[in-house]
N, C-alpha and C positions, 0 to 999 in steps of 0.2 A: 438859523441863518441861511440866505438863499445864495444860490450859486447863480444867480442872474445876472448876466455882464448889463449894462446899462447900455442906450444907446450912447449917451451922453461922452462914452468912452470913445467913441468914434471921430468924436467932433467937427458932424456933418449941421448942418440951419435946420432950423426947424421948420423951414419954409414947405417941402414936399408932404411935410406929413400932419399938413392943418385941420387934415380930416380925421385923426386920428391921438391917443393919447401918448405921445411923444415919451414919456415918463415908463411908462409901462412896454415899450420893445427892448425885445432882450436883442444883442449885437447874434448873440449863434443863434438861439430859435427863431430866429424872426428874418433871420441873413436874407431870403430869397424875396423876402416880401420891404424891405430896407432896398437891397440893390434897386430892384424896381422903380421905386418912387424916385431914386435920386438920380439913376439915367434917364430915366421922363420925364421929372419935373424940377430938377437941380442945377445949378449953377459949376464949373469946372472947377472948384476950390472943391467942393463936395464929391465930385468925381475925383480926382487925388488925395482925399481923405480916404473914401474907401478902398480905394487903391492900396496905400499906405496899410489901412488897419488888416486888410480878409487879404492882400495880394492875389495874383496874377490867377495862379492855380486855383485858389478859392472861387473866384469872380466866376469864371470858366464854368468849372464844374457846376455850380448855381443857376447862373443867368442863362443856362440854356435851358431852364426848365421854366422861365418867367410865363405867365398868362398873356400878359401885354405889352410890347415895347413899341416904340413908333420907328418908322424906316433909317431914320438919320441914325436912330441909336443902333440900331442893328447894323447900319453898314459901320459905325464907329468902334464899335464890340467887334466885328470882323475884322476889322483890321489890325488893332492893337492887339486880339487874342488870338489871333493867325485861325481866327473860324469859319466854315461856311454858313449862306444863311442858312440851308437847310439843316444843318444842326439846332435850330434853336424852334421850339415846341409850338412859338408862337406864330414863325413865319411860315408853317406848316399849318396847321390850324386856318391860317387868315389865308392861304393862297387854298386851304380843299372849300372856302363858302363860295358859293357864284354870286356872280356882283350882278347885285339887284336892278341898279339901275341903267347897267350899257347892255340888257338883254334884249 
């Protein structure tokens, strides 16, 4: 028998994750790459679902370590998680590239 939490346990749409097999993320192995999709490309029912499931602490520690988040989420996550942006891996990341086309 597998120790697999489902995502399904979470009870976020399947909408974020169209690219992907929905059925097969696990809620804790999969937590950082889950938060992602659903502060990108999810609806605010879905953000207070994970809210609800991982809480405050969990979110925190995670989504600072995301690949990709877009500005609005970043300033939304700051706010609510009393973070800076430079705490998060991504807005570090996207501010060391030089911007290609205002050179």
């Amino acid at each position: 028998m597998s120790n697999k939490k489902n995502i399904g346990l979470v009870s976020i749409s399947r909408r974020p994750f169209w690219d992907v097999d929905y059925e097969s993320l696990d809620s804790e192995s999969d937590c950082l790459f889950i938060l992602e999709k659903v502060f990108n490309y999810s609806s605010w029912a879905d953000y207070r679902a994970v809210f609800s499931f991982y809480g405050k602490d969990k979110i925190r520690q995670e989504i600072i370590q995301a690949s990709y988040l877009k500005k609005d989420v970043i300033s939304f996550l700051c706010l609510i998680l009393n973070l800076k942006p430079t705490e998060f891996k991504c807005y570090l990341k996207t501010q060391s590239l030089p911007e290609l086309w205002n050179s």
